[in-house]
C-alpha positions in Angstrom: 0.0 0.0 0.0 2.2 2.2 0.0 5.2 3.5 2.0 6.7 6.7 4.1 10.7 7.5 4.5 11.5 9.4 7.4 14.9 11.6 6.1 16.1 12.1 10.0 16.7 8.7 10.7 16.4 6.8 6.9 13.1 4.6 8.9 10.3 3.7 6.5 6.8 2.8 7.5 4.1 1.3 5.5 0.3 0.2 5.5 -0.1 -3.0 5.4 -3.6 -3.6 5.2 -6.1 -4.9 8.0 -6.1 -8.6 9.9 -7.8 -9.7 13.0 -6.8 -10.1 16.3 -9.0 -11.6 19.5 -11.6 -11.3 16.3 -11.4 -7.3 16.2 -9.8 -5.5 12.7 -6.4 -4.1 13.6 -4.2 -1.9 11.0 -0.9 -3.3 10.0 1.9 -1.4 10.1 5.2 -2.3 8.9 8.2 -0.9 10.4 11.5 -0.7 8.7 14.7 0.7 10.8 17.3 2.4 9.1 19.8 0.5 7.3 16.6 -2.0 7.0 18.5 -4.4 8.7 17.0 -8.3 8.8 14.3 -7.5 11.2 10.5 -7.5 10.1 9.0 -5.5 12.5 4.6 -5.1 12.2 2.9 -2.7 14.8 -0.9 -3.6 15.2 -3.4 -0.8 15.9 -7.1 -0.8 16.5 -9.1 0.0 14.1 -11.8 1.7 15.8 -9.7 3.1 18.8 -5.8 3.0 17.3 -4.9 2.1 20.2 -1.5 -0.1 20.2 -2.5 -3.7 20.6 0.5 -5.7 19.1 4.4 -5.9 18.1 5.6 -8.3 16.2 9.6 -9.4 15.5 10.6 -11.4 12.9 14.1 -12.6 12.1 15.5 -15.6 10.2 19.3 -16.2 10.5 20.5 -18.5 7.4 22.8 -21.1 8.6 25.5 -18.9 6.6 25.0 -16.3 8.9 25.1 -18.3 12.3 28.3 -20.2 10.9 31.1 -19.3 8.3 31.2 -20.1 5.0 31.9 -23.1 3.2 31.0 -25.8 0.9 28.4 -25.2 -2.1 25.9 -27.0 -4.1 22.5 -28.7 -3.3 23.8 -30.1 0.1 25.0 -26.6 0.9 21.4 -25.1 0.6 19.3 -28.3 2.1 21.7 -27.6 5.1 21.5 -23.8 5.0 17.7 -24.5 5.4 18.1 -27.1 7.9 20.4 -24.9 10.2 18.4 -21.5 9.2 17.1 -20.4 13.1 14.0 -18.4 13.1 13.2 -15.9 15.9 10.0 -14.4 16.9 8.9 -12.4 19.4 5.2 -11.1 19.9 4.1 -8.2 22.5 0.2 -8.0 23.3 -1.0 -5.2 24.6 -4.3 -5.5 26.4 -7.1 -4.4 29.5 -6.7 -0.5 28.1 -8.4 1.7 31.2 -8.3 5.4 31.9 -5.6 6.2 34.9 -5.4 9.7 35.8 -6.6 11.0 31.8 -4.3 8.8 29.8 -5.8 5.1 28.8 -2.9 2.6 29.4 -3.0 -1.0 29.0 -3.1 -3.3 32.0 -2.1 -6.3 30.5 0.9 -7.2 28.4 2.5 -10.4 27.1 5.4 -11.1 26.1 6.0 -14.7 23.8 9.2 -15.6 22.3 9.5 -18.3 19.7 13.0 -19.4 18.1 12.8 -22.3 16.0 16.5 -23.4 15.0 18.9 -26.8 14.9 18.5 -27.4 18.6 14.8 -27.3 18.2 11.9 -24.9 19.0 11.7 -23.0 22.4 8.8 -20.6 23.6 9.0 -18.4 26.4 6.0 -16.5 27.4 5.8 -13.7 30.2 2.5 -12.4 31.3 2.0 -9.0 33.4 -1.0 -7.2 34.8 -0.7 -4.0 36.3 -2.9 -2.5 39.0 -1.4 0.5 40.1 -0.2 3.0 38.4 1.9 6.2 39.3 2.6 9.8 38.1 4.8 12.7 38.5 6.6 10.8 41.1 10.1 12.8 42.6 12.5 10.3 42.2 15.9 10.4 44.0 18.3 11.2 41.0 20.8 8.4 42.9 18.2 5.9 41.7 19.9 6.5 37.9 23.2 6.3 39.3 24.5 2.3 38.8 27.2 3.3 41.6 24.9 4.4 44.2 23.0 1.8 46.9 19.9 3.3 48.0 
């Protein structure tokens, strides 16, 4: 659909259409870093209330990139695809209530997938949140990695 480069840091975003999620419509944004990089990055936004309700990661690592070079040929790509390790990880953003005027999500999960030689392992972290602060006055020594409080 279409896409826009940001000159101050070379970043390009595009439209990507409209999918569901939890069987509500969601925009699809794609998200390109300068230097494009091998990432896939897709930001997910409500369609009725645009508010921020997924990010998804996306990186596959060709065996030739997880390993030096060598060899060529048909066995060299059946094992490039073989030892290829694929990376995912997926933030949800959820439970969106009003806390002093802003509307914040109270849930948020974290899944990570990588799917590679030794296998496939998924991690998933789940948080709620139930209180929420503002315009706190924070000892600057909290910033400072040398200070105990």
């Amino acid at each position: 659909m279409g896409f826009t480069e940001y000159p101050n840091n070379k970043a390009k975003l595009s439209l990507d259409g409209t999918k569901k999620i939890d069987g509500k419509e969601v925009y699809v944004l794609g998200y390109s870093p300068k230097g494009g990089g091998d990432v896939d990055i897709n930001l997910y936004f409500d369609k009725e209330t645009f508010r921020h309700v997924r990010t998804e990661y996306k990186r596959i690592a060709s065996a030739s990139q997880n390993r030096g070079l060598g060899g060529g040929g048909v066995e060299r790509a059946q094992t490039e695809l073989q030892n290829e390790t694929r990376l995912k990880v997926v933030e949800d953003f959820s439970d969106f209530k009003t806390e002093n005027g802003i509307t914040l999500p109270h849930s948020y999960r974290l899944n990570y997938t990588i799917n590679g030689q030794n296998g496939l392992t998924e991690i998933e972290w789940k948080s709620t949140f139930t209180q929420f602060s503002f315009n706190q006055n924070l000892d600057p020594r909290t910033f400072d990695p040398d200070t105990e409080l």
